[in-house]
Every structure is written in structure tokens, then in C-alpha cells.
N, C-alpha and C positions, 0 to 999 in steps of 0.2 A: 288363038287369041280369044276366039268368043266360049270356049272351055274355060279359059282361066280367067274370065270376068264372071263365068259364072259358078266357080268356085269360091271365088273372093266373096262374092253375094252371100252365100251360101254360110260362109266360114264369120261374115262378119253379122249375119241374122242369128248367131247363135247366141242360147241366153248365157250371162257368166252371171257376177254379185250381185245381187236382190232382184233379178231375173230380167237385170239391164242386159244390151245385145251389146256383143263386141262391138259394134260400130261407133253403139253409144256412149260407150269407153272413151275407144280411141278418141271422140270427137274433145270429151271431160280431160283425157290427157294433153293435147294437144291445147287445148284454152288456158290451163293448167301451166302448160308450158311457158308460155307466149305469159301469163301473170308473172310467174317467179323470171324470165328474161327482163322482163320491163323494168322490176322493182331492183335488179339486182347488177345490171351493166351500171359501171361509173358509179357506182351509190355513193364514193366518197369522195366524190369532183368538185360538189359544190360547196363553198363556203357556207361552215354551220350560223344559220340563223340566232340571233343572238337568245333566244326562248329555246335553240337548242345547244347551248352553249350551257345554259342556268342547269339542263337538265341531266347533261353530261358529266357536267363536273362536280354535280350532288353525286351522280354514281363513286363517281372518279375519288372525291372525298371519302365515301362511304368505304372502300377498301384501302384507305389509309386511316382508317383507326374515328371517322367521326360517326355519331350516334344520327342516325335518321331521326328527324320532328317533322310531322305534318304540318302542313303550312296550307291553308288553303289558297293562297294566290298561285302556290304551281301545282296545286293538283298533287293529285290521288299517290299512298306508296308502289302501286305494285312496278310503273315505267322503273323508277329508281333501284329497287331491289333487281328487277331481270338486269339490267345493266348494268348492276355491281358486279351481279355475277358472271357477265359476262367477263367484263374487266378482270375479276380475278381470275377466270381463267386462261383467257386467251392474250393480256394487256388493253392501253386501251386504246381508242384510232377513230378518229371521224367513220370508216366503214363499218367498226363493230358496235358503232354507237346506235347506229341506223337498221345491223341485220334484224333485230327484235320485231319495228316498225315494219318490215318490211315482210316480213316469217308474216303478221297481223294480216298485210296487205295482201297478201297471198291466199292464206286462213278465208279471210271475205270469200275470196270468189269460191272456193272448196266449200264453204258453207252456204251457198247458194241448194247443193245437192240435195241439202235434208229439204227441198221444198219440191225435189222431184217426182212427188205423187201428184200435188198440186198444178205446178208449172207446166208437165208432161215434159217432154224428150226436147221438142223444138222450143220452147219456154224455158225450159232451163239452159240448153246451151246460149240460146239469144242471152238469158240474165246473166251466166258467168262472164258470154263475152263482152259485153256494157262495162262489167264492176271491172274486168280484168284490164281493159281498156281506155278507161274512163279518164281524163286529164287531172279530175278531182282526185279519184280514189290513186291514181300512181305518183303524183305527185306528196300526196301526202301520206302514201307506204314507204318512202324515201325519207322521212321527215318526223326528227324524236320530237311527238306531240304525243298526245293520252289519246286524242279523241279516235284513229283508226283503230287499236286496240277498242274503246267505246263499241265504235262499229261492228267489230267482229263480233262482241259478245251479246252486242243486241239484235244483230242477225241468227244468232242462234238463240238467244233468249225468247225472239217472236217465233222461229223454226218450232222450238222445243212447245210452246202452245198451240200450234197449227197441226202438230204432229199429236198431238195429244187430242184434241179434236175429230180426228182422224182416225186413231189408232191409239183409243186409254191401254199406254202404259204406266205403271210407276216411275221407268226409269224418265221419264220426259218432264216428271214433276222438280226430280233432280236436276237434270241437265238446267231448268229456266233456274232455279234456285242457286246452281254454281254459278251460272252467265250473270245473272244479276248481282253478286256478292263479288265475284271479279271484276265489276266494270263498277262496283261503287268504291273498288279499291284502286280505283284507275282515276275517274274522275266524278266531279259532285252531279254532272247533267245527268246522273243515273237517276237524280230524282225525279227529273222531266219526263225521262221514261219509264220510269216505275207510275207516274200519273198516266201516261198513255195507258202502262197497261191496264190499269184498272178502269179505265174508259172503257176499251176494246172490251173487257170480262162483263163488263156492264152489258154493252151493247150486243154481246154473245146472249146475254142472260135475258133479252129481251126479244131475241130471235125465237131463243128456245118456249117465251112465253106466246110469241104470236102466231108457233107451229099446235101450241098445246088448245090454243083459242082458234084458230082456222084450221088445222088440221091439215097445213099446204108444208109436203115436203120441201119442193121448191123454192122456198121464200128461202135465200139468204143459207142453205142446208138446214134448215133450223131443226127439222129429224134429227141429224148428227150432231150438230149441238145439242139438242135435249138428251141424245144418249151419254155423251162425253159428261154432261150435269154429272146424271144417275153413278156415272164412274167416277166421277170428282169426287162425289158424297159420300161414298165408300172408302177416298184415297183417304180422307182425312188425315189419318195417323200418319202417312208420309209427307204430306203439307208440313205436317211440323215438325217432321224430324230435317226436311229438305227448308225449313224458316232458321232449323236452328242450326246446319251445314252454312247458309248466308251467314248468319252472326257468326259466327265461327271464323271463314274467310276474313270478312271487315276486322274483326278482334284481332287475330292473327300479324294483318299488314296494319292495321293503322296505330298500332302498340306495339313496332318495330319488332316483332314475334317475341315478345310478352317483357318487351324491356322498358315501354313507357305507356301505360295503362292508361292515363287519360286522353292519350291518342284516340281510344275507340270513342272518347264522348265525344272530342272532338268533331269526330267523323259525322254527327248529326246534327251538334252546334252550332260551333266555328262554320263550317262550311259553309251552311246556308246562311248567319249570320252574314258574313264574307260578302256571298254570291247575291246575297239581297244587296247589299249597299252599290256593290258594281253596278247589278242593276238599275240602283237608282243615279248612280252616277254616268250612268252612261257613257263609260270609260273607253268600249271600241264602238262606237255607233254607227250604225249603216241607216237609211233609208228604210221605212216599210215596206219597197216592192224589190229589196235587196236579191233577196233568195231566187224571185221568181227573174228577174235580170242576170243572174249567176246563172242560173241552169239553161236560157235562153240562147247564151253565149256558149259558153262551156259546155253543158250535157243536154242538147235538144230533145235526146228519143226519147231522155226519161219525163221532159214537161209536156212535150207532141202528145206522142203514145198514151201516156200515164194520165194526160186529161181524158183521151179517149175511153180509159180504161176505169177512170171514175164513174165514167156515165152508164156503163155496160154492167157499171157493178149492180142496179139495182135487177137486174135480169140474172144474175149467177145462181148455179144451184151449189155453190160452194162456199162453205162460211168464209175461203180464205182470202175472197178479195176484200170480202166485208172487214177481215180484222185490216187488212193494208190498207182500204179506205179511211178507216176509223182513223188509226195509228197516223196518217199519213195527215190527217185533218187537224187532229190532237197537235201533233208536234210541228206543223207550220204556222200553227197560229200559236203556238208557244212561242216558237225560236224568231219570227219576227214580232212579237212582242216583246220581247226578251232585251235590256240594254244595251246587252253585247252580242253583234252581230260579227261574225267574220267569216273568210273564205273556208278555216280549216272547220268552221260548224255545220259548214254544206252537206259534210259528209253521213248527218244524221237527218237530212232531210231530201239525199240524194236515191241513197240505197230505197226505200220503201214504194218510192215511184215508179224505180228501174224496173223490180222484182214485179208492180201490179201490169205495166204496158208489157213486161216480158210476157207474163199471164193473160193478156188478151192479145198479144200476139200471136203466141203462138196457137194458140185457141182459134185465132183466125186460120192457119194452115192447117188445124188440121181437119176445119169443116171442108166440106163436099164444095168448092166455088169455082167459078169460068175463072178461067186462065188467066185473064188482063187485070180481073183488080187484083188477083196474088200476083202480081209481078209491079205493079203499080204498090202495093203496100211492101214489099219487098223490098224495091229498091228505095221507096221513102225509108224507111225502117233502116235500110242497109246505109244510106246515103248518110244519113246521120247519126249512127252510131260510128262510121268514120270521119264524120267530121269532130268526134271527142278524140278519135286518135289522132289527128292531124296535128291538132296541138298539143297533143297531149307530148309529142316527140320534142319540139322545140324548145315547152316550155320545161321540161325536165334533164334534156341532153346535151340543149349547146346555149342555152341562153338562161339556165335556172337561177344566176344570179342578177339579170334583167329585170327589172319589175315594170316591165310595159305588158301585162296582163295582172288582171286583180286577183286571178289565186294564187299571184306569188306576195300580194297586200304588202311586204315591205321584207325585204331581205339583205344582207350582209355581201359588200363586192369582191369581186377577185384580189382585189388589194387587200383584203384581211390575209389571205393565204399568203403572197407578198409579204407583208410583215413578217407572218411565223419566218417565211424562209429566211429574209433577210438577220432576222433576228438570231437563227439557227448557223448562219455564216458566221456573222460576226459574233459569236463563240467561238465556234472554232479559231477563227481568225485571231483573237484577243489572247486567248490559250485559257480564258475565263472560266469556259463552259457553262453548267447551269447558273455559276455566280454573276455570271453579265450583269451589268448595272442597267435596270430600264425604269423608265420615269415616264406613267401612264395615268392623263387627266382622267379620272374617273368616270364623264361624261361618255369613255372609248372603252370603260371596264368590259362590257360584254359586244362580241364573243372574246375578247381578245385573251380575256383570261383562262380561255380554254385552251387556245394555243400558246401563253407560256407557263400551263399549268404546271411543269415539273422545275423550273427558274425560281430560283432560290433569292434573289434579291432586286425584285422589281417590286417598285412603289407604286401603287394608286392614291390619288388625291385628287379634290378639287383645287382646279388653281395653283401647280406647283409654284413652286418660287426659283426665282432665276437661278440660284446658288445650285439646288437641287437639277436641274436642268442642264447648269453645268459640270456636273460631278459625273451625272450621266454619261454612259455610253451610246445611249438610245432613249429619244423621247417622243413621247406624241401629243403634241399640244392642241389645243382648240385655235380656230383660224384668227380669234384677239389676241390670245395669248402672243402667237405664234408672229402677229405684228408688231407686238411691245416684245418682244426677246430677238427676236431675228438677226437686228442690227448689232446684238452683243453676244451672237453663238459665232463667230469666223472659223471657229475650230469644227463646225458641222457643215454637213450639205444638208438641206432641206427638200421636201416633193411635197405637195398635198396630194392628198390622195382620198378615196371615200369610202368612208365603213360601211353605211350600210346608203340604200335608196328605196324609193317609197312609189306605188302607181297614185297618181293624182287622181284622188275621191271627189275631187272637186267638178270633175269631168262628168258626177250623173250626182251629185249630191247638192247641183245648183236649180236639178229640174223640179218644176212645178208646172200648174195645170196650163201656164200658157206655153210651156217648153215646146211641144210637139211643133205648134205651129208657127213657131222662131226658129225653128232647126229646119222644118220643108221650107222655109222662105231662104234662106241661109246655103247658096252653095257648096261656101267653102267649108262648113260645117259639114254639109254632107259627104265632100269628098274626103275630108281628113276622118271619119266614124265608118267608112266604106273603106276606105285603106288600110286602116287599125284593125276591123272585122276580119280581115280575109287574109290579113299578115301579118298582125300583132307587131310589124318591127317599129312604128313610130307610132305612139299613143296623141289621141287628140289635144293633149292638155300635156304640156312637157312632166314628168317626171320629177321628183323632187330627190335631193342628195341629201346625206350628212355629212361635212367633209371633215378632215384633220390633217395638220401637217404631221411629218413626220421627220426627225433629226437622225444623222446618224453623223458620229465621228469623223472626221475628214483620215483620221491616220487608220480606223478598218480599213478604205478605202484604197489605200496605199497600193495591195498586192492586186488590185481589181477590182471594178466595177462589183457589187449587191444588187441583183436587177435593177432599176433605175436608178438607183446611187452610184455615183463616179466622180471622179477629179475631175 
């Protein structure tokens, strides 16, 4: 027994790819795994979100013969092109809408690795398994938005400058030049980041000036920095061949690959035209200590840790926590100044925290210390990095279309799915099939349009008109409507039912400065924000619906029940 443990030792101390040990493999495959398992069980369970219904069915359009235009209210071409294509390949399916998002989701924790000079062995396993684990990052690698694609390529974007830093190659000037040109082709917040970065180069270029005026290696690496300068200064000629690979990218997607040319002005225009007015409208608005209440709840290790790890930064002989500090300063005092605040924005203010607390984590193990406080910071560190998985399970596997937590912000209910079926019966049933007659108030257009996107003669409008309603086979009325027509449909069975629900914002968007001390005076307030903390199954402030009734024919009904429709 004691030969074959120490064989194993042995077999797994040895070096394999860029002179990682097998163990430290194994551990990268194994976190690796446990990503692509989380993102990838049930991916097409839950009712698509009605933002991922808009983005689906531009795919879905796109290989039935319609021309892509960039629109700056849905963001970036490249979501829409990868899921044409998927679509043309494979059809299309709530699952294959989602595999892209979730390949992205995956992508994140895998690109954790280029930071494994940095991070060291115990630093980067701790960061991949955070990101791979995270209630933020899995929930919304499930989930057709732009912004986790965003994430991946601005985790390799800062990689590809940290590595360059570190190790001037040319090819790193390339890699940040494609990550930057694919994520502006994804969405417009690339601009947010492209100001971080030149913050962060700033603040590089000031290290290297205080290493050249003290002469102190140790400040900040500022040594390595000033050498990476001298290798900048040299790259020149690839800067601009890797400025003019960016333009290239952007031209390419946002001119439908060279078939509508003003797309690319667009792309500089329009968008932030666009993105300023949201701004000022403040069309999803959060709170100013938004972010810092999201990660409090949802991702502790990365606000614990990652404050820790801000303070340590001015002691680093490494420029790279200096760039995460920077980055990480830059972009939270952007994104909560920003009009629009939401949960799925967390995820560019989540990752840079994770990566610096993984960075003085693990840096904590691997100094020389008594036993009790590496196990006292171990299991704080451990303890709460599974408290992101804890929920992380619920809120993605058996309750995702639940919105009693705020990073589901307002989602689409099982009764959308419902619908489709019912709808799909009674075709059959009718002998109709795609030509089924449905009559859909417009206010229920999204997602619903996604699930009867191949139905050949279904009406959207405001306000149908009773005629229209009754010519119908199936309709979905608004709950006035549905009280002014009801008494003259006898030939339907009716249900309400709810398309989408909403977490009540009103539950920390009423706090102000005397809040603190009305909620410790206040029992029942405490027990119901103590109940909701530790089980998320009843939220403090009831939840809010959108409901709609739903008709269907009495004579479908004939040969049986349509889940909850029956004689």
C-alpha cells in the first residue's frame, strides 16, 4: 500500500505541458469538468427569457433568408451569427441556442490558466474553481446574453497584457487585439473596457517611471514593467498591424460580412449614441451600493478575499495585481455609475476580484505559516466559495424560473413552456398543424414568439378584437381584455396563467440612511431577510407577476385534457 502511494507521488510530481506536474493537470481537468457538468445538465429546462427569445429568433430569422442590421438596443453581431450557425447546422432548440453561452462559460474558467505564472498552482486552481462554480458565472453560461462571451474575451484580453508583461511576445499583442475586436463585436461595454485598459497602461507606465526615478525593483514589478516598455517600443510595427486585425473583426461582423457597410460606422456611432441616452434614462436602474450587495450575497470570496487582496496589493513585487487593482477600481466605479445596472453586468465586475483574492490566496499557502491560520483561512476561503455553490444549484436546476433571488431579476414561467405544448397538441389535434389559428396580444409577443416561431398563422396585436378572438383557435388575452370577452367566448375554456415574474427591487431599493436602524428594531423584518438569506425559497417583499389568460377551443378539448385545459 505504502509502494503504491508512493508511486502515485511520484508519477504525479512529474513535469508534462509548460512544465505543469501531472497532478496539476489532473486538478485543471477535474475543475474543468465540474465547469462543462454545471453549464451543460438541463441547459434546456428553463423557459427562455424573453431577451433570450429577441436573440434566438434573430438567429432563427437569419437562416430563413433575413439580412442582419445592427441594432444597438440588442447588442453586438457576433451572439447572432454563431447561432445562425449553429441553427443551420444542427436546427434550432432552446438547448442549441444556449450551447454557444455555455462553450463561453466554460472558455472563462479555461482561460483562468494563462494567468498561471501569476496566480501560481494553488491560485489558479482556487480561480478556476470560483469562476467554475460561481451562481453568477453558471447561471448566466446557461443564458443567450453577450455579456459572458464579453467576459471571456476580456479575461483573455487582460491575460494577453499580464503575459506580455511578463514574457514580451508579439504573439500577446495579437491575442489582446483579437479579444478586443471580438468582444466589441459582441457588445458596446467593450468601450468601458477599453477605458480600463488604458487606465491600467497608464498606471503600468507610471510604475515603470517610479522604478526609473527610485530605482526600487519591488515597487509594483516596476523592473518588468520598464523592460516590457523597451519591448513595446520595438513591437510597434505589430500594434498596428494587430489595431488593423481589430478593424478588420468589427468591419467584418457589424457589415454583415461586407453586405451592409454602414454597419461598421455604426458600430462607433449609433451605439454609444444609443448607450448614452440609456444612460441617461436610466432604463434598468439599481442603487449605488448595487454590485457591492450582489457579490455580498451571491459571490462572498470574491468581495472577503478580493478586499483583502486590494490592500496587499500595494506590498506586491508583481505588476499583476497592480493591473487587477487598477481594472477592478476603473470598472466598478464605471458600472455603478453607469444607468443601467443589472445582475447579468455583475459578471464584468465579478471575475477581476475573484482572479486578485485567488492571487493573494493562494500566495497565502504558499508562504512558510503555523498551521492554525492556514486552516482558519482555508476553511473561511473554502466555506465561502461553497456558499456560491450552494445556490448556485437551486437557482439554475430546480427553481431557474423562480425569481426569489435577484440574479434571476425577472424571468419567463413554466407556463410559457405550457403554452408551446398545449399549442403543439392542438395541432395535432385540429389536423391544422403549423396553420393553427392563434391570436397573441402583443403585450405576450416575447418569448412566445419563439416558441411558435415555425406557425404559419398566428396574429400579434394590441387589443385584439372579439371577432378576431373568436375565429381563433387559441388566444392569449390581457386580464381586461380577458374580463370584457370571457362572458362571450362559451365555446373556450379559459386559465390564467403567468408569463413572466419579477424579484421585488423594492425590498433594498427603499433603503436609506435610517434603513439599518428600522430593520435591528424590526423583528419581523429580520426574520423574514434571515429566512430568504439561507433558503432563498420566500423572498421578503412578495414577488411580482405578469399574468395572462389563456383560451383554448372547448371542441380540442373533446379527445382530452391539454394540461390544465379540460371539459
Amino acid at each position: 500500500m505504502t509502494g503504491g502511494i508512493g508511486v502515485f507521488r511520484r508519477w504525479s510530481a512529474e513535469p508534462m505541458w509548460f512544465g505543469w506536474t501531472r497532478a496539476e493537470w489532473l486538478f485543471y481537468v477535474l475543475v474543468v469538468g465540474v465547469a462543462v457538468v454545471m453549464r451543460s445538465v438541463d441547459l434546456g429546462d428553463r423557459a427562455f427569457h424573453h431577451d433570450e427569445a429577441i436573440h434566438a429568433k434573430e438567429s432563427y430569422d437569419m437562416i430563413n433568408g433575413k439580412q442582419y442590421r445592427y441594432d444597438p438596443a440588442y447588442h453586438g453581431p457576433l451572439l447572432y451569427f454563431g447561432n445562425a450557425l449553429l441553427f443551420h447546422l444542427f436546427g434550432s432548440s432552446e438547448v442549441l441556442a444556449r450551447v454557444i453561452p455555455a462553450a463561453f462559460g466554460v472558455g472563462a474558467v479555461v482561460a483562468v490558466g494563462l494567468f498561471r505564472w501569476e496566480l501560481g498552482r494553488a491560485g489558479t486552481v482556487i480561480a478556476m474553481l470560483a469562476i467554475a462554480t460561481s451562481t453568477t458565472f453558471v447561471y448566466y453560461s446557461r443564458f443567450i446574453r453577450n455579456d459572458i462571451y464579453v467576459a471571456f474575451f476580456t479575461i483573455v484580453l487582460v491575460a494577453a497584457v499580464v503575459r506580455y508583461i511578463g514574457w514580451p511576445r508579439k504573439r500577446w499583442i495579437y491575442v489582446a487585439w483579437i479579444s478586443l475586436g471580438l468582444s466589441l463585436a459582441t457588445k458596446e461595454n467593450t468601450f468601458i473596457h477599453g477605458f480600463a485598459l488604458a487606465v491600467v497602461i497608464l498606471a503600468l507606465g507610471g510604475l515603470a517611471i517610479g522604478y526609473r526615478w527610485r530605482r526600487q525593483s519591488s515597487l509594483g514589478g516596476g523592473a518588468q514593467v520598464s523592460k516590457a516598455i523597451q519591448a513595446f517600443s520595438r513591437d510597434i510595427e505589430h500594434v498596428v498591424y494587430g489595431a488593423l486585425v481589430f478593424v478588420g473583426i468589427v468591419f467584418v461582423f457589424y457589415t454583415s460580412f461586407f453586405t451592409y457597410l454602414p454597419g461598421f460606422r455604426d458600430a462607433f456611432t449609433r451605439s454609444i449614441e444609443y448607450w448614452t441616452e440609456v444612460h441617461g434614462s436610466e432604463r434598468v436602474n439599481q442603487p449605488w451600493f448595487y454590485y457591492a450587495m450582489y457579490l455580498a450575497v451571491y459571490e462572498p470570496f470574491a468581495i472577503v478575499f478580493g478586499a483583502v487582496a486590494m490592500f496587499r496589493t500595494r506590498t506586491a513585487r508583481s505588476p499583476f495585481p497592480v493591473v487587477l487593482a487598477v481594472w477592478i477600481l476603473v470598472t466598478w466605479i464605471v458600472y455603478s455609475a453607469a444607468g443601467e445596472k443589472a445582475p447579468w453586468l455583475v459578471l464584468h465586475v465579478l471575475w477581476p476580484p475573484i482572479l486578485i483574492a485567488s492571487w493573494w490566496m493562494g500566495g497565502w499557502f504558499n508562504a512558510r505559516r503555523a498551521i492554525t491560520p492556514r486552516v482558519c483561512v482555508g476553511i473561511l476561503g473554502g466555506g465561502l466559495l461553497f456558499w456560491s455553490l450552494w445556490f448556485a444549484i437551486p437557482v439554475n436546476y430546480t427553481r431557474g424560473d423562480v425569481p426569489n433571488d435577484f440574479v434571476v431579476y425577472v424571468q419567463s414561467s413554466s407556463d410559457v413552456v405550457e403554452v408551446a405544448e398545449v399549442v403543439n397538441q392542438a395541432a395535432v389535434r385540429s389536423g391544422k398543424g403549423l396553420g393553427l389559428r392563434v391570436v397573441v396580444d402583443e403585450e405576450f409577443a416575447w418569448p412566445i414568439v419563439w416558441y411558435l416561431r415555425d406557425y404559419t398563422n398566428v396574429g400579434y396585436g394590441k387589443a385584439p378584437n372579439l371577432e378576431d378572438v373568436q375565429a381563433a383557435d387559441i388566444a392569449l388575452l390581457t386580464l381586461a381584455d380577458a374580463d370584457e370577452f370571457g362572458i362571450q367566448l362559451p365555446e373556450f375554456v379559459g386559465r390564467q396563467m403567468v408569463l413572466r415574474g419579477w424579484f421585488p427591487e423594492s425590498a433594498y431599493k427603499s433603503w436609506d440612511a435610517t434603513f439599518l436602524s428600522r430593520f435591528l428594531g424590526d423583528p419581523v423584518a429580520r426574520e423574514t431577510f434571515g429566512r430568504w438569506l439561507l433558503t432563498r425559497e420566500v423572498t421578503p417583499v412578495p414577488t411580482g407577476s405578469f399574468d395572462f389568460v389563456m383560451y383554448v377551443r372547448t371542441s380540442l378539448l373533446e379527445a382530452g385534457p391539454m394540461g390544465r385545459f379540460q371539459l
